[in-house]
N, C-alpha and C positions, 0 to 999 in steps of 0.2 A: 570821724565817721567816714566811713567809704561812700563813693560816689554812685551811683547806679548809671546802669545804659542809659543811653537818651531813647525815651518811651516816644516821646512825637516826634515824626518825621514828615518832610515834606513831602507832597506828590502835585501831581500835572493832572485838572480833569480836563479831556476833550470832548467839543458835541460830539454825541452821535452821530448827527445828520449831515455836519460839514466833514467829519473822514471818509464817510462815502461818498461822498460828491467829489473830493480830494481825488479818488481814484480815477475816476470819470473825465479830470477837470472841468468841471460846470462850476464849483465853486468860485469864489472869491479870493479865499482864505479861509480856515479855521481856526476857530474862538478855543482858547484856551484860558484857563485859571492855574492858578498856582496858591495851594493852600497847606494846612498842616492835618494831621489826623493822631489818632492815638491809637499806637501798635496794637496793644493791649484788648481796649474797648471792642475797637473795629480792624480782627486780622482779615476778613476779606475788602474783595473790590468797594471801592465808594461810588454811590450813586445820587448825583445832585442834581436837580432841574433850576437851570440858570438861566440869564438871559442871553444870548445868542447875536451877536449884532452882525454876523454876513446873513444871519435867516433872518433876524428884525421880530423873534421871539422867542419865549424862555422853551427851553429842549433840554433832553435827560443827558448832561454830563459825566462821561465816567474815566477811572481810574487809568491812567497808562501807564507804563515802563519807562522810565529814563534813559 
């Protein structure tokens, strides 16, 4: 049997609210995750609300570029 592409790929979500402040520097740092998704299912951007630990609350993480 032939093998197929690899369908999940890794991606980076960043807060929203600490890469603006990034620009500023007022932050701390920026919270970052590192997760997997499926091509297929989800060809657009991913949007997660996670917890956030330089804001010290969960905020809408989304998809970045490598």
């Amino acid at each position: 049997m032939a093998k197929g592409k690899n369908i999940r790929i890794r991606i980076i979500l960043e807060c929203t609210r600490c890469a603006q402040k990034s620009v500023n520097k007022e932050s701390m740092g920026i919270s970052r995750y590192i997760t997997q998704k499926n091509r297929h299912n989800t060809p657009s951007r991913l949007e997660l609300k996670k917890f956030c630990p330089c804001c010290c609350k969960h905020m809408i993480h989304t998809e970045i570029k490598k």
